[in-house]
BATI-511232 format. One record per atom (N, C-alpha, C, O): x, y, z; residue in three letters. Coordinates in steps of 0.2 Angstrom, whole numbers, plus 5000, padded with zeros to 4 digits. Layout:
! BATI-511232
XYZALA
...
This chain:
! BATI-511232
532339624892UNK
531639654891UNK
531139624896UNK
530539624895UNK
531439584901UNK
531039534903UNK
530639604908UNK
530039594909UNK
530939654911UNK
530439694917UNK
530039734911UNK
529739784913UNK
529839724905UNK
529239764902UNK
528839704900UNK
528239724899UNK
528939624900UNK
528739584899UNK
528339554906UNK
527939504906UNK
528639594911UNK
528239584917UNK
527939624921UNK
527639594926UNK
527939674920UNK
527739744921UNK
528039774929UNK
527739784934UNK
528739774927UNK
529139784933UNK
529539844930UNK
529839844925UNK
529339914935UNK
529739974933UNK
530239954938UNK
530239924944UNK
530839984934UNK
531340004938UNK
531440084937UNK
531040124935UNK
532140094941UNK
532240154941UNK
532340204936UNK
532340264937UNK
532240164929UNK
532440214923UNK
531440204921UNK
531340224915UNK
531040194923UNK
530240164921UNK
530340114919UNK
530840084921UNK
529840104915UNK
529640044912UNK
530040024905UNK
530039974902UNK
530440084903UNK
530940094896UNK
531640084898UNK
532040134901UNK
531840024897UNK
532740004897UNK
533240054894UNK
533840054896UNK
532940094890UNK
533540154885UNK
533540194893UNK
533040214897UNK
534240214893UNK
534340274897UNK
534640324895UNK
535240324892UNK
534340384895UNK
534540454894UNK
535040504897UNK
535140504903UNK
535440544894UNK
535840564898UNK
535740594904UNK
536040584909UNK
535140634903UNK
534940654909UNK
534640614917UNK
534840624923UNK
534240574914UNK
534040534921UNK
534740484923UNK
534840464929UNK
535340474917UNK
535940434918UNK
536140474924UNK
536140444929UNK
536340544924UNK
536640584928UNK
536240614934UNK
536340664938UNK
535540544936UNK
535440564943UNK
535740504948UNK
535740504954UNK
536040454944UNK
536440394946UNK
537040424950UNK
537540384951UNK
537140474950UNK
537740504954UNK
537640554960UNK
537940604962UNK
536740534964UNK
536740554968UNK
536840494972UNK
536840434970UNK
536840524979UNK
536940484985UNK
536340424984UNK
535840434982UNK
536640354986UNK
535940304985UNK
535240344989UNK
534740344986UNK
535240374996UNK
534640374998UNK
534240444995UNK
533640444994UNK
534740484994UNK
534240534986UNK
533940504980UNK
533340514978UNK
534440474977UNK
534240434971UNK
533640404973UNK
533140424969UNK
533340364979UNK
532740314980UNK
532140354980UNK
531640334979UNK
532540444984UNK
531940484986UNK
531640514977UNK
531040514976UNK
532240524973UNK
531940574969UNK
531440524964UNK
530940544961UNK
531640454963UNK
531640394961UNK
530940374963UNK
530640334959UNK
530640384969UNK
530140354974UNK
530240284974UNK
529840244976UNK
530940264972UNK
531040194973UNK
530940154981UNK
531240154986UNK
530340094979UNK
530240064984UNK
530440014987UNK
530139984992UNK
531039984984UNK
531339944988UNK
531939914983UNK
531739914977UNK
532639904986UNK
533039894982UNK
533439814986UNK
533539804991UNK
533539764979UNK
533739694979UNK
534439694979UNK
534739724975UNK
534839664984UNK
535439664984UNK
535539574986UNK
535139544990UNK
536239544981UNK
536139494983UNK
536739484989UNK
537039434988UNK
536939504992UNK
537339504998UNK
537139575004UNK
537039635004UNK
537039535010UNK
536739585016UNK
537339635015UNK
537839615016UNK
537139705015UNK
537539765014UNK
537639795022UNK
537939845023UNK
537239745028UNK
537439775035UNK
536939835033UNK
536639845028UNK
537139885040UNK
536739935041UNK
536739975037UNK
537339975035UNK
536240015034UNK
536140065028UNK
535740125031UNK
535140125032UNK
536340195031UNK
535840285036UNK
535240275029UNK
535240295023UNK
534740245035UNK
534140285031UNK
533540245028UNK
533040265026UNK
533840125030UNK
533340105026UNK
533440035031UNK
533940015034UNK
532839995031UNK
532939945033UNK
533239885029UNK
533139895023UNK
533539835031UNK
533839775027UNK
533439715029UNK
533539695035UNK
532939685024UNK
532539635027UNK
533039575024UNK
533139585018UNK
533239515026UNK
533439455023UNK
532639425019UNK
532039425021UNK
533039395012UNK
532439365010UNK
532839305007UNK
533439305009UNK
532739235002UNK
533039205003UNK
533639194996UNK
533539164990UNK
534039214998UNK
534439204991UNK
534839274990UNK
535339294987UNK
534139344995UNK
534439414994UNK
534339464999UNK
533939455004UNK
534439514999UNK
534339545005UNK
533739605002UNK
533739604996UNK
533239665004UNK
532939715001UNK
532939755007UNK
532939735013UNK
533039825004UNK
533439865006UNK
532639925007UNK
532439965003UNK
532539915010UNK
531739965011UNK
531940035016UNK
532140035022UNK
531640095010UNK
531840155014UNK
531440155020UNK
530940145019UNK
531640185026UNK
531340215030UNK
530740265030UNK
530240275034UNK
530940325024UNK
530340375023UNK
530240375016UNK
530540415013UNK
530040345014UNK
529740325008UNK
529240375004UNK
528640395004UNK
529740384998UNK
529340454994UNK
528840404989UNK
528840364985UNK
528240454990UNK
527740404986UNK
527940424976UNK
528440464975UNK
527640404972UNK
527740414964UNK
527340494963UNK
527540524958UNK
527040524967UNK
527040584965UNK
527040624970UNK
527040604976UNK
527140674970UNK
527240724974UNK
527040794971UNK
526940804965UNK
527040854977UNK
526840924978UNK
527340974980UNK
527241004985UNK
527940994977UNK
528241014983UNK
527841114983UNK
527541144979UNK
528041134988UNK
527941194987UNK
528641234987UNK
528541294988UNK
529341224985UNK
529841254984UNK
529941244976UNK
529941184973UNK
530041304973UNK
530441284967UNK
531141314966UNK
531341354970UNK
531541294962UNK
532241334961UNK
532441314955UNK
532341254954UNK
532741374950UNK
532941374944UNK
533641364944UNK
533941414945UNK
534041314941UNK
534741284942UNK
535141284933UNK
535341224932UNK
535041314931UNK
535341314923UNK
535941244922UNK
535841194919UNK
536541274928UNK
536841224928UNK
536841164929UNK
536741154934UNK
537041104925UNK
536741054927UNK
537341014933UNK
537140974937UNK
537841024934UNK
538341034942UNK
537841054949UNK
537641024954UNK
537641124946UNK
537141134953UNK
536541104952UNK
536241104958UNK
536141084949UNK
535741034951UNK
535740974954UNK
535340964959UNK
536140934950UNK
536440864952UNK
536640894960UNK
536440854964UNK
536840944962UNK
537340954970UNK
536640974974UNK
536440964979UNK
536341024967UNK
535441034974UNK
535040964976UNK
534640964981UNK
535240914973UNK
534940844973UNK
535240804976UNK
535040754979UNK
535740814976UNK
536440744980UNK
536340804988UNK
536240764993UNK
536240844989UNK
536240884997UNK
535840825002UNK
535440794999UNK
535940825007UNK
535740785011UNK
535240805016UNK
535140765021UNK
534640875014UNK
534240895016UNK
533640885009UNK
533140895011UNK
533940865003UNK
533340874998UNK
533040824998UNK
533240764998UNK
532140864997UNK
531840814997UNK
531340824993UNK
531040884993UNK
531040774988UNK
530440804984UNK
529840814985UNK
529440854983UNK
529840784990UNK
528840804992UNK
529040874993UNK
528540904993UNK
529640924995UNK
529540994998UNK
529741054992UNK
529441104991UNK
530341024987UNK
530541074984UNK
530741014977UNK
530940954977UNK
530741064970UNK
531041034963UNK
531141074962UNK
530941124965UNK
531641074957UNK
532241084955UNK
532141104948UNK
531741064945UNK
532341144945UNK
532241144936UNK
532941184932UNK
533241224935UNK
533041154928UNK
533441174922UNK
533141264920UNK
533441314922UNK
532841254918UNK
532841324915UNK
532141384920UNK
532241394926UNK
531541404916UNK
531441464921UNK
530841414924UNK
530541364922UNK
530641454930UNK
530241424934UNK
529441394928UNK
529441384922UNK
528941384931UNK
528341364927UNK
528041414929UNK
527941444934UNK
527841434923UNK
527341524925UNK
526841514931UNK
526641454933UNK
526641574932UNK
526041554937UNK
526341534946UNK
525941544952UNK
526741504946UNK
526941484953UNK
527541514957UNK
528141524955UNK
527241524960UNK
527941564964UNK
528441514967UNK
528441454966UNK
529141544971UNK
529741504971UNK
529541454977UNK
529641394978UNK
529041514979UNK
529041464987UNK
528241484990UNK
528041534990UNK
527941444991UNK
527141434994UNK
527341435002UNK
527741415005UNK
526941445004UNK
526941475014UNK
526541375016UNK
525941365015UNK
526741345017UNK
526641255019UNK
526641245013UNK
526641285008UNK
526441155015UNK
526341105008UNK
525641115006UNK
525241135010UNK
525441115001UNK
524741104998UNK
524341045000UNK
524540984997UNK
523941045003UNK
523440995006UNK
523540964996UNK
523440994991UNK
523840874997UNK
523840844994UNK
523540774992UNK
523440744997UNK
523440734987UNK
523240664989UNK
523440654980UNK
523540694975UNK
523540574979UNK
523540564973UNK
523240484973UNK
523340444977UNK
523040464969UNK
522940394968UNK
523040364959UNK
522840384954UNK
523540304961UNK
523540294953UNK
523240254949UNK
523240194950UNK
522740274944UNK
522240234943UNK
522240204936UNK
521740194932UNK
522940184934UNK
523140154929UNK
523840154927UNK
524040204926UNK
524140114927UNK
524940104925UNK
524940044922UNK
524839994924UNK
525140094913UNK
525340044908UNK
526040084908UNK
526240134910UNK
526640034902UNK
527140054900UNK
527040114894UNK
527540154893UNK
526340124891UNK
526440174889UNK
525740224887UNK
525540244882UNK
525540224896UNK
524940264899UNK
525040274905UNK
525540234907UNK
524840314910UNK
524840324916UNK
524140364918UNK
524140424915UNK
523640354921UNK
523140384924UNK
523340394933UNK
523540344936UNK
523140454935UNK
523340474940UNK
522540514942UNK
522140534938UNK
522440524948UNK
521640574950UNK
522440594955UNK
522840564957UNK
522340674955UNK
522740704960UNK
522040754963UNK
521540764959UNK
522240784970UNK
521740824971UNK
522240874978UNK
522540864983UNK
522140934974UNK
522640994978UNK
522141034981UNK
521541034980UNK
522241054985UNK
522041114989UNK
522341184986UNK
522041224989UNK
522741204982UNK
522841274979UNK
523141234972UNK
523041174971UNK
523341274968UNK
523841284960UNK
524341274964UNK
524541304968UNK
524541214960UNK
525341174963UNK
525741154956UNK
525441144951UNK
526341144958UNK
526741094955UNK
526741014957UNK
527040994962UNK
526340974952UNK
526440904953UNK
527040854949UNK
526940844943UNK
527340844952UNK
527940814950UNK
527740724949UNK
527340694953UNK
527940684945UNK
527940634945UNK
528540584945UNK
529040614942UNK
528640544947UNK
529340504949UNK
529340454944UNK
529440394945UNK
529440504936UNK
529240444931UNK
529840484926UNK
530040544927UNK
530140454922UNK
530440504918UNK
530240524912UNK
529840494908UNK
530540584909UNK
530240614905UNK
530440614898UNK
530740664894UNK
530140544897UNK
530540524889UNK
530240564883UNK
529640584884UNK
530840584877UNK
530440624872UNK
529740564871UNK
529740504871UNK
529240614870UNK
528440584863UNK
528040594872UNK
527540634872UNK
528140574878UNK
527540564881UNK
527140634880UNK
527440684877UNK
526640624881UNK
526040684881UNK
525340684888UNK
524940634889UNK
525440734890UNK
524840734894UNK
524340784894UNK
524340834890UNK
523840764897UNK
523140794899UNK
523040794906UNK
523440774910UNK
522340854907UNK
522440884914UNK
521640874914UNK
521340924912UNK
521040824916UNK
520440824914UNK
520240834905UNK
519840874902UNK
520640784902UNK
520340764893UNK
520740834890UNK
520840844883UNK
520940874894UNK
521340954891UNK
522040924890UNK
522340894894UNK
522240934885UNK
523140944884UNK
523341004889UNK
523041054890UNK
524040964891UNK
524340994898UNK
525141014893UNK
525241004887UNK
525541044897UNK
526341054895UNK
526640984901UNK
526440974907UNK
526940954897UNK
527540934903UNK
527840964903UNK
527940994898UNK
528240974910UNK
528741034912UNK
529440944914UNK
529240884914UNK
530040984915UNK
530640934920UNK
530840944925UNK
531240984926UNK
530640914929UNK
530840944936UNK
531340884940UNK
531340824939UNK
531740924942UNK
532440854947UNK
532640824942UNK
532540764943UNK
532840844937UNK
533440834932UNK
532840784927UNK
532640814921UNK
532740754928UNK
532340704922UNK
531740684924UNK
531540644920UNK
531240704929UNK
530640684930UNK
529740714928UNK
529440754931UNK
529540694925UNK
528840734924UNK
528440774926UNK
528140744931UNK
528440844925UNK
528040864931UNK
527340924927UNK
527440944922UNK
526840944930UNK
526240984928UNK
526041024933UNK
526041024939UNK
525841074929UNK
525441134936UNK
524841094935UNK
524541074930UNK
524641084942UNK
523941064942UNK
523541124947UNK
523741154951UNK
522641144944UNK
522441174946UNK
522241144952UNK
522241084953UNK
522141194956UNK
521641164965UNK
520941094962UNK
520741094956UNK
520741054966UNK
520141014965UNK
520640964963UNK
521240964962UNK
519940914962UNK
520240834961UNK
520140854952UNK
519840884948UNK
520840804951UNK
520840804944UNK
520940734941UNK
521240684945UNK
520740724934UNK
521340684931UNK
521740674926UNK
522140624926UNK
């Protein structure tokens, strides 16, 4: 318990229980895993040599493994795709062209309202303006109606809000939180 006693998220958040579903994103390729994960740097106590895709800084006792293109905690993408099977999902996500800032992925029908695919990305921003273990405040601000994905997972009970409005959480990338957010800065 000590990373909630210290408020260090790992890759499962801030909650040690691991669910089947986010268990089963542990069997993509590490540098998907980091992307869909937005994980920011990973501890390795022996220099693992060159890594396609991350820098290896020595620190003392260990090595940290810092991605080169580094996916922030939230994302926009403008691609969606409906993958029932969870085979092709895991394989839409282990591909070596996938990436979350551009496209998620869903289990079941897409999110009403949003088409498969949007003509560019959505002028984006997000900034995070509270991280508890069990709160998150986020101000995002879109330039059209998007899907905002968050790189957090989507344990049963959380609940959101969209400006003080109850919102739907959707699943996007096998286990992660995601919302239609309208155009404008929100929170």
């Amino acid at each position: 318990d000590a990373n909630l006693e210290l408020g260090i998220r790992t890759s499962g958040g801030y909650n040690p229980i691991f669910l089947k579903k986010p268990w089963a994103l542990r069997r993509l390729p590490m540098e998907n895993y980091f992307r869909v994960m937005a994980v920011q740097g990973f501890l390795m106590p022996r220099d693992p040599g060159p890594q396609k895709g991350f820098k290896v800084v020595p620190l003392p006792g260990a090595f940290l493994l810092v991605p080169l293109d580094p996916v922030g905690m939230v994302t926009a993408p403008g691609e969606l795709a409906s993958l029932p099977d969870e085979t092709f999902r895991i394989g839409a996500l282990s591909s070596p062209d996938f990436d979350p800032r551009v496209r998620a992925v869903f289990e079941g029908p897409l999110p009403p309202g949003l088409p498969p695919s949007q003509k560019g990305a959505a002028a984006f921003s997000y900034e995070r303006t509270r991280d508890e273990m069990d709160r998150q405040d986020y101000r995002v601000t879109l330039g059209r109606q998007n899907l905002v994905v968050f790189s957090e997972v989507n344990f049963p009970g959380w609940t959101a809000s969209i400006d003080g409005k109850p919102a739907s959480i959707l699943t996007a990338d096998q286990a992660m939180r995601a919302l239609v957010v309208p155009p404008g800065d929100h929170q």
